[in-house]
N, CA, C and O of each residue as an XYZ file, in Angstrom:
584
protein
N       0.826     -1.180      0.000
C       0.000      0.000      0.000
C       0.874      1.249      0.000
O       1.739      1.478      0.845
N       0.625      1.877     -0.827
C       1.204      3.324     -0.564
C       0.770      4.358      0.135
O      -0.425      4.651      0.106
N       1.750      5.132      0.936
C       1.126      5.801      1.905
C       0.649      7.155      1.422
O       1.343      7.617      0.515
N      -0.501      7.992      1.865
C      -0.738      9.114      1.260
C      -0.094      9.813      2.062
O       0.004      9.556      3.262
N       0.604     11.125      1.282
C       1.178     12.176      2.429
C       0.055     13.213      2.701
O      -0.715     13.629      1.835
N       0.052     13.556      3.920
C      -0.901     14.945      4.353
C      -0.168     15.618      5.127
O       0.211     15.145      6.199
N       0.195     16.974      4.677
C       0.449     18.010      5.945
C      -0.613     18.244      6.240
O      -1.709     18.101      5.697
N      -0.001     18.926      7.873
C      -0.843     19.643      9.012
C      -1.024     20.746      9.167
O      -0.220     21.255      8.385
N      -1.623     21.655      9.727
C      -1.435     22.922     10.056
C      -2.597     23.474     10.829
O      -3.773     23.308     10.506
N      -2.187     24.121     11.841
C      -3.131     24.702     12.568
C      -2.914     25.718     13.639
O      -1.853     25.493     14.221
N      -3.653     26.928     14.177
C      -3.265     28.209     15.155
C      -3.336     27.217     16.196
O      -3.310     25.990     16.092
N      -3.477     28.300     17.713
C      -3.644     27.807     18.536
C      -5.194     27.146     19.131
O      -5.380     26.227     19.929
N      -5.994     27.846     18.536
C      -7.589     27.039     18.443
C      -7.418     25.864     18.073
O      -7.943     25.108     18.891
N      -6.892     25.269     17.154
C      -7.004     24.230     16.581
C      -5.485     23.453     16.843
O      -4.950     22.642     16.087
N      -5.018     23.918     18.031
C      -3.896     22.872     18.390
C      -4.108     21.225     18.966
O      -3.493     20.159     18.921
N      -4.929     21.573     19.324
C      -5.752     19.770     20.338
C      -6.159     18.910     19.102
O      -5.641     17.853     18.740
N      -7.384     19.707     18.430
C      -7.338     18.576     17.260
C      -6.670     18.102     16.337
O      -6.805     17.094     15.643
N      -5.669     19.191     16.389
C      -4.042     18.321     15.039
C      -3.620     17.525     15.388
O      -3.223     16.563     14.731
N      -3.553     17.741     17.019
C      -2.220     16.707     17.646
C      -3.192     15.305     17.592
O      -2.854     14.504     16.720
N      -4.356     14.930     18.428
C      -5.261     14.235     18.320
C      -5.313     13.512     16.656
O      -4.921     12.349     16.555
N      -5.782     14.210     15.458
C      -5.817     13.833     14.074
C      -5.088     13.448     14.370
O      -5.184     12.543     15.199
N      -3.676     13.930     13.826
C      -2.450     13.218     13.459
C      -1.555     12.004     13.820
O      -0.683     11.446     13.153
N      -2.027     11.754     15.083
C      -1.757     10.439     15.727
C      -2.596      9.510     15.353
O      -2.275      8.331     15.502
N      -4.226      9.971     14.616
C      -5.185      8.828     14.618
C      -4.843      8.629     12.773
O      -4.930      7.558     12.171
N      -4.479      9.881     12.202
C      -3.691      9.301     10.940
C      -2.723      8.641     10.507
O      -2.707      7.935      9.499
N      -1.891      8.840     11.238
C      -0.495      7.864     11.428
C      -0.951      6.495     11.434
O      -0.737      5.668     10.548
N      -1.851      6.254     12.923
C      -2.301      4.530     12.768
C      -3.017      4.417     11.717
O      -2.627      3.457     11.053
N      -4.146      5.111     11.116
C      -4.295      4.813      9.712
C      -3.415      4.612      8.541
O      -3.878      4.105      7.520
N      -2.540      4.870      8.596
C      -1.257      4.530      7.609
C      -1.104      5.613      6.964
O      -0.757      5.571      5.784
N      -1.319      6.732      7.571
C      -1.211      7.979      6.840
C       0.331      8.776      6.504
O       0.730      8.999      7.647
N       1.034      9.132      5.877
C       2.008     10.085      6.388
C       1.780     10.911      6.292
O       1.320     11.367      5.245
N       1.982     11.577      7.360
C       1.868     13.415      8.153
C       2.789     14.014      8.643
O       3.559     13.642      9.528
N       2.747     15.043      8.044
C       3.800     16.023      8.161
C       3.524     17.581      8.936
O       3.127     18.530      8.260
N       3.743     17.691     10.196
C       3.067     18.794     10.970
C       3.824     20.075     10.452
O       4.979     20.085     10.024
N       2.906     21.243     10.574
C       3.889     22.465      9.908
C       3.440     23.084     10.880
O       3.853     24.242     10.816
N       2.508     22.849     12.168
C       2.644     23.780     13.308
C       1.265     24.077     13.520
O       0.529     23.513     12.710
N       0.712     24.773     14.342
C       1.759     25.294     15.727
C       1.957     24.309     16.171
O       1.539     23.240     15.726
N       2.903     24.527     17.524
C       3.335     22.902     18.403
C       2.892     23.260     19.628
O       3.521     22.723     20.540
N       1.803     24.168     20.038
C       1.232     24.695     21.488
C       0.138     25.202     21.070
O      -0.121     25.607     19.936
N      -0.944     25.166     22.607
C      -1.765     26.237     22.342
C      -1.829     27.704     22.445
O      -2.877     28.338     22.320
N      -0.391     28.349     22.735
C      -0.223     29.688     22.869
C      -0.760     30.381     21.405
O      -0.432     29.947     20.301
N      -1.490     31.333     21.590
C      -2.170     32.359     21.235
C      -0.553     32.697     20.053
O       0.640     32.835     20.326
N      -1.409     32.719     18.603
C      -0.748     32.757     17.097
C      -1.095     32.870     16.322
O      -2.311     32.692     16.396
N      -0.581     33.263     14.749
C      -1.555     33.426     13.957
C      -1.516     32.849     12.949
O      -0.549     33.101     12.231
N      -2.479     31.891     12.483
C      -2.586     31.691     11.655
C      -1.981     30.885     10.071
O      -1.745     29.738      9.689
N      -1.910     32.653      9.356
C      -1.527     32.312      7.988
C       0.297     31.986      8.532
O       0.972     31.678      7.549
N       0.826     32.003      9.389
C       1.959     31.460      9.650
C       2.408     30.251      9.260
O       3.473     29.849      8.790
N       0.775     29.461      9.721
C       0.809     27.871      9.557
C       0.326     27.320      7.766
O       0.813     26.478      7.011
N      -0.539     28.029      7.670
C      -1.336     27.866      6.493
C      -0.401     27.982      5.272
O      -0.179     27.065      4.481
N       0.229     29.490      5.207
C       0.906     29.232      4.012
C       1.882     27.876      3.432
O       1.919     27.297      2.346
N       2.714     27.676      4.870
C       3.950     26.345      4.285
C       2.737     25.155      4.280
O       3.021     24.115      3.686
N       1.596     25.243      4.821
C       1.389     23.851      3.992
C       0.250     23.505      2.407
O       0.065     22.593      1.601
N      -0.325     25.071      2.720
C      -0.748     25.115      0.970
C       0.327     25.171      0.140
O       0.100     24.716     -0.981
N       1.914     25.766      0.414
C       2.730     25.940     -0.884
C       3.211     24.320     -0.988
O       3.411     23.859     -2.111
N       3.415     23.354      0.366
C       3.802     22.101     -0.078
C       2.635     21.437     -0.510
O       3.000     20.468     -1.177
N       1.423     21.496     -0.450
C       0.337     20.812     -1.379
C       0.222     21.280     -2.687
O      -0.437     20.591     -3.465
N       0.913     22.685     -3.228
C       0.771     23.281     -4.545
C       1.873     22.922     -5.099
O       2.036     23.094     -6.307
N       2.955     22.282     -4.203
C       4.254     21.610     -4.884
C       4.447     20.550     -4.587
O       5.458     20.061     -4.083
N       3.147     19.916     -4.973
C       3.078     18.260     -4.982
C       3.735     17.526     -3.883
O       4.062     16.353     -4.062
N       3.998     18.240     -2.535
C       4.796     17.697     -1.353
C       3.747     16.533     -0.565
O       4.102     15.523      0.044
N       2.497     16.986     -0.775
C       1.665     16.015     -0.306
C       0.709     16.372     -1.272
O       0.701     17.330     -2.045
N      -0.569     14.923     -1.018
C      -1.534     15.258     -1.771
C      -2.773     16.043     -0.893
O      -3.861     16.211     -1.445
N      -2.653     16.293     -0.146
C      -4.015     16.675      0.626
C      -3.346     17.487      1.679
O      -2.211     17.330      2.130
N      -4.046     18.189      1.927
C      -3.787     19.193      3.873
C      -5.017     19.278      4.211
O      -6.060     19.213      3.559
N      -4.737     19.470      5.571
C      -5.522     20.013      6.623
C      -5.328     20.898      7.168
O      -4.299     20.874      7.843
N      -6.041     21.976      7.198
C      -5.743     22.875      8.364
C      -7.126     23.594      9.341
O      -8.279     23.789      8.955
N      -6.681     23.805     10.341
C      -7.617     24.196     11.737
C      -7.419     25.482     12.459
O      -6.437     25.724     13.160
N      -8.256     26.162     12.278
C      -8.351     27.012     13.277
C      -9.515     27.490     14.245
O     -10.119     26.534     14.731
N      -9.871     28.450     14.551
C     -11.016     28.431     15.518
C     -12.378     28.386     14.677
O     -13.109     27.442     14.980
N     -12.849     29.245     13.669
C     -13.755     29.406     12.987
C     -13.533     28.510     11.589
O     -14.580     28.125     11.068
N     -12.086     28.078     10.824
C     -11.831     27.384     10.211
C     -11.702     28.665      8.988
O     -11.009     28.365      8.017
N     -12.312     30.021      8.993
C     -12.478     30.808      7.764
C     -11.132     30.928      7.802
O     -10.552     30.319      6.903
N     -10.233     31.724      8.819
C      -9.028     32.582      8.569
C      -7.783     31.456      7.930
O      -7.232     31.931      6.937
N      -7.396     30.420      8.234
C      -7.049     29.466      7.598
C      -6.918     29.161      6.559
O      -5.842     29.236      5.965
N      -8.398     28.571      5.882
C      -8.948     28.782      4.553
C      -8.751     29.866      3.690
O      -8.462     29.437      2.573
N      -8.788     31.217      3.735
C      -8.649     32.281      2.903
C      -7.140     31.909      2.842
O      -6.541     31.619      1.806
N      -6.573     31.958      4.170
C      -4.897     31.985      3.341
C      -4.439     31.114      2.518
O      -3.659     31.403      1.610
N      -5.031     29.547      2.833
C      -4.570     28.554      2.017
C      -5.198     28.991      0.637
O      -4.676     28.780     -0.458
N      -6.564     29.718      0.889
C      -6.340     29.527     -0.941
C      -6.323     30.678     -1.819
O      -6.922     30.955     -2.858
N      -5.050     31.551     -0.755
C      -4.040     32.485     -1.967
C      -3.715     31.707     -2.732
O      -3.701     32.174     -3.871
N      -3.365     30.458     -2.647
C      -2.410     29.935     -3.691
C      -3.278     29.202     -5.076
O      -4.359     28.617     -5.146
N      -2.437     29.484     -5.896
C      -3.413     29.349     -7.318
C      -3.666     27.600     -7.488
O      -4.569     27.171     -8.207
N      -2.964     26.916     -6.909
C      -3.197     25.630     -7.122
C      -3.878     24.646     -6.170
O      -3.959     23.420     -6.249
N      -4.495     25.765     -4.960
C      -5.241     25.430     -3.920
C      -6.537     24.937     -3.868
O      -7.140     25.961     -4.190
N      -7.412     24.080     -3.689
C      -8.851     24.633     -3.120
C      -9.312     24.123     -2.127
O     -10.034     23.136     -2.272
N      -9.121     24.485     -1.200
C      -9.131     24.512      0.302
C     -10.720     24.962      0.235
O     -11.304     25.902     -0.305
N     -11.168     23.768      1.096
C     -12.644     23.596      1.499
C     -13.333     24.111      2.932
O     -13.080     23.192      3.711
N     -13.909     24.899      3.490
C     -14.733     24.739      4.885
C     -15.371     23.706      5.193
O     -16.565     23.631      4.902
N     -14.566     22.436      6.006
C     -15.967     21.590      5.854
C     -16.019     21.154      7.536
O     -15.086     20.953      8.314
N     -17.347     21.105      7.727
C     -17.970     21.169      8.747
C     -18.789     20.425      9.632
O     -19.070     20.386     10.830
N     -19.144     19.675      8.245
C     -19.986     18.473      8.034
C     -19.581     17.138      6.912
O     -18.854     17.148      5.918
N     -20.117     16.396      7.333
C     -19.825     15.002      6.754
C     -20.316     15.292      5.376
O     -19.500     14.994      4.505
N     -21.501     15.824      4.934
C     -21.793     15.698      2.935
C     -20.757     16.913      2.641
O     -19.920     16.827      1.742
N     -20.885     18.025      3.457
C     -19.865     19.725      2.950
C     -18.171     18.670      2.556
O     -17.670     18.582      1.435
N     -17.777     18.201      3.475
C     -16.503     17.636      2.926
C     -16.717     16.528      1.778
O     -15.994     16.714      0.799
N     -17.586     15.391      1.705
C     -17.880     15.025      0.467
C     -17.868     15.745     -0.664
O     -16.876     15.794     -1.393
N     -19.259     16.528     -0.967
C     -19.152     17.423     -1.921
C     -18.073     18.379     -2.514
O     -17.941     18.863     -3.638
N     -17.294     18.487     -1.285
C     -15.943     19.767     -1.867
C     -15.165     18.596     -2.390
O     -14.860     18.846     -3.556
N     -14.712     17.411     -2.012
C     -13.994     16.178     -2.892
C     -14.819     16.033     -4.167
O     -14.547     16.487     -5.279
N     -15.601     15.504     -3.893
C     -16.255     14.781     -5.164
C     -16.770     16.136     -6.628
O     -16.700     15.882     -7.831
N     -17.172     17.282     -6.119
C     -17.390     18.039     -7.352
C     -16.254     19.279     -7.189
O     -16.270     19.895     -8.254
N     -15.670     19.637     -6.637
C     -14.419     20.691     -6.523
C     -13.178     20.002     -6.243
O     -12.455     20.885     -5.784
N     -12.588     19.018     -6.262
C     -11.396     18.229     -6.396
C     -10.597     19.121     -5.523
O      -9.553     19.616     -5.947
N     -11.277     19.479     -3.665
C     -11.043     20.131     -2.920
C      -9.187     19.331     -2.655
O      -9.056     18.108     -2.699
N      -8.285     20.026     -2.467
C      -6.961     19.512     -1.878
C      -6.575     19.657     -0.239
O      -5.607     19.071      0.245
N      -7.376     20.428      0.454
C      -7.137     20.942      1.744
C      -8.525     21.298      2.021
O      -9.294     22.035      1.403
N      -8.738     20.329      3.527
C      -9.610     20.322      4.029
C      -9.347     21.548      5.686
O      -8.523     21.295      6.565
N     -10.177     22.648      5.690
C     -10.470     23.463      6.871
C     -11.386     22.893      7.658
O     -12.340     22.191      7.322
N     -10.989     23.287      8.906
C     -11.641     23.196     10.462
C     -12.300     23.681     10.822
O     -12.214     24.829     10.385
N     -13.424     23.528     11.753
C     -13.457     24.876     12.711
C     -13.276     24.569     14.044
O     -14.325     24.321     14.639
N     -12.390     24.518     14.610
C     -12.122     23.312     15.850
C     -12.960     24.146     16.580
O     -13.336     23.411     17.493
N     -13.647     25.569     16.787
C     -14.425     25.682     18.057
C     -16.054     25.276     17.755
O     -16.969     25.474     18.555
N     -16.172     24.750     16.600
C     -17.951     24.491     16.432
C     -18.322     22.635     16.253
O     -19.408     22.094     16.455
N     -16.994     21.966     15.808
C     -17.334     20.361     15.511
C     -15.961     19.971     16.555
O     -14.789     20.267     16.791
N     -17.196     18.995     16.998
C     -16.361     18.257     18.019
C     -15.936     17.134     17.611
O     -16.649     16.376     16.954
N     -14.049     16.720     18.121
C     -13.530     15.831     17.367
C     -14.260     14.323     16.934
O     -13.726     13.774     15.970
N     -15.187     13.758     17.429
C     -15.559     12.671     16.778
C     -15.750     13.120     14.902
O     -15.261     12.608     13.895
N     -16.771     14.398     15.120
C     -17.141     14.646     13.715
C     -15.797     15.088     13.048
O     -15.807     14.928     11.828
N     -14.846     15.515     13.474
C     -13.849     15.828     12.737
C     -13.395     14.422     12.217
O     -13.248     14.222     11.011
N     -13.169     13.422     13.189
C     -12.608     12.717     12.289
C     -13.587     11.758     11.080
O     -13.009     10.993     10.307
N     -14.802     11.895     11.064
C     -16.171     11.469     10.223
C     -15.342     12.355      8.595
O     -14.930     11.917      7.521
N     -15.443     13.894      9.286
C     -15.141     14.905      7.962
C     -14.001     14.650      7.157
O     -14.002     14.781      5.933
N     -12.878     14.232      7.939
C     -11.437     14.060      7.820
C     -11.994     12.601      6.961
O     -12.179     12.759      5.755
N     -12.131     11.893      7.256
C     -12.620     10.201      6.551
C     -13.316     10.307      5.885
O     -13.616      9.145      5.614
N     -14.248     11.295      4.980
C     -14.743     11.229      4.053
C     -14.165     12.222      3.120
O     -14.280     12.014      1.913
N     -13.436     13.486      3.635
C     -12.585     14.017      2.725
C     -11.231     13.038      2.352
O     -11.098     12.867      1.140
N     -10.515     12.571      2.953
C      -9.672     11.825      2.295
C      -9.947     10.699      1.466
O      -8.936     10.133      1.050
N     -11.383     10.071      1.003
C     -12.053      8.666      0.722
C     -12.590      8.782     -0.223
O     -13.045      7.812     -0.829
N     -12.717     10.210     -0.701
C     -13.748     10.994     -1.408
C     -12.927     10.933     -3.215
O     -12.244     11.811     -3.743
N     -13.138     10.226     -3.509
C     -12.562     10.882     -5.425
C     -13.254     11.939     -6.071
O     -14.478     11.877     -5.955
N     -12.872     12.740     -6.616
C     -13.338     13.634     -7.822
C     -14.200     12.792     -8.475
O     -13.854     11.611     -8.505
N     -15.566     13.186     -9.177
C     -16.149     12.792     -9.842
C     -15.739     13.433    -11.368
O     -16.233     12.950    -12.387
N     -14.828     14.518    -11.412
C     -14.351     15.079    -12.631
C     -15.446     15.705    -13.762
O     -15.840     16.845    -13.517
N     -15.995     15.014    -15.045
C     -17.166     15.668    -15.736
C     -17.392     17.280    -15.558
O     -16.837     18.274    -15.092
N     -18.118     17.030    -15.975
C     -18.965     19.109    -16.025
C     -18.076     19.560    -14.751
O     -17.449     20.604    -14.931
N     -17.931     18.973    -13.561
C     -17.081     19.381    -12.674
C     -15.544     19.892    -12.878
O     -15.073     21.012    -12.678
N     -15.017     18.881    -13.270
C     -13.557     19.616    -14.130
C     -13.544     20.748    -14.806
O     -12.511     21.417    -14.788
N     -14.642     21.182    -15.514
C     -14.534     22.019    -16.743
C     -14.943     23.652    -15.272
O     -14.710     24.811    -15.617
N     -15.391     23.410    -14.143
C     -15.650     24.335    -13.866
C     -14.147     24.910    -12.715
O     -13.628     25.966    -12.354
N     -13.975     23.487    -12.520
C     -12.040     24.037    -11.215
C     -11.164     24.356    -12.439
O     -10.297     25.210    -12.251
N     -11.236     23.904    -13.445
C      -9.951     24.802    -14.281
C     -10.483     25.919    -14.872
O     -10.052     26.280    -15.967
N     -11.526     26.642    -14.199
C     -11.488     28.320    -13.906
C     -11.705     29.182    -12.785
O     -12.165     30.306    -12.585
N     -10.997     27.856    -11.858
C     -10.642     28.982    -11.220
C      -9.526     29.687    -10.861
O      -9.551     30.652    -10.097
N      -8.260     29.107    -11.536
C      -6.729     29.956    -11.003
C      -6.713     31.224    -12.072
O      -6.937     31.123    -13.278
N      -6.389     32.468    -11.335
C      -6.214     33.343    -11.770
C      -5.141     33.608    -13.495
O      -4.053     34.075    -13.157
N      -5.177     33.514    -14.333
C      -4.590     33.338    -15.382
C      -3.113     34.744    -15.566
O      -2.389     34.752    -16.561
């Protein structure tokens, strides 16, 4: 089996559930690669977000995660990047749907509104999830800025 790579990333809101994920990905056979924070001291952010959207936009892994309190501030930074599409998902179909018709690469948090069981439901159906591609494809290759 080959292992999928996923970086991590997350502020200090979302420090408990990385550390938590990432140990329950590992025993899944995951490889994970943490890009931070490593505490819950009070931080910001796009600190974390950028190094792991630029290693998902440079094929370093196939997928990220990242967490923060509301899951928005996260998300916007990851998807400065043109080869991003970093999803809000919140719920078990919201992370489906951003896989299956937006060929989402990075899945967002909101570690203060879903409690970790559902995270890891969201996390297991975003990583499980294939692109359905069709009419769908024709609409993600407009969205990087040209």
């Amino acid at each position: 089996m080959i292992k999928i790579s996923i970086g991590i990333a997350c502020d200090h809101a979302g420090f408990d559930y990385k550390e938590k994920l990432k140990e329950y990905l590992e025993l899944e056979g995951y490889e994970v690669k943490d890009y931070g924070t490593y505490s819950n001291e009070s931080t910001d952010y796009p600190d974390y977000a950028h190094p792991v959207a630029l290693a998902v936009e440079n094929n370093k892994h196939k997928f990220g995660i990242t967490i923060c309190g509301t899951g928005n501030g996260i998300n916007m930074t990851a998807n400065k990047y043109q080869k991003i599409r970093a999803a809000l998902c919140w719920n078990v179909e919201i992370a489906e749907l951003a896989r299956l018709h937006n060929d989402a690469n990075i899945c967002s948090l909101p570690a203060r509104f879903v409690d970790y069981n559902l995270v890891k439901e969201i996390v297991n159906t975003f990583l499980n999830t294939n692109f359905e591609g069709g009419r769908h494809l024709r609409r993600i290759e407009k969205i990087p800025v040209n």
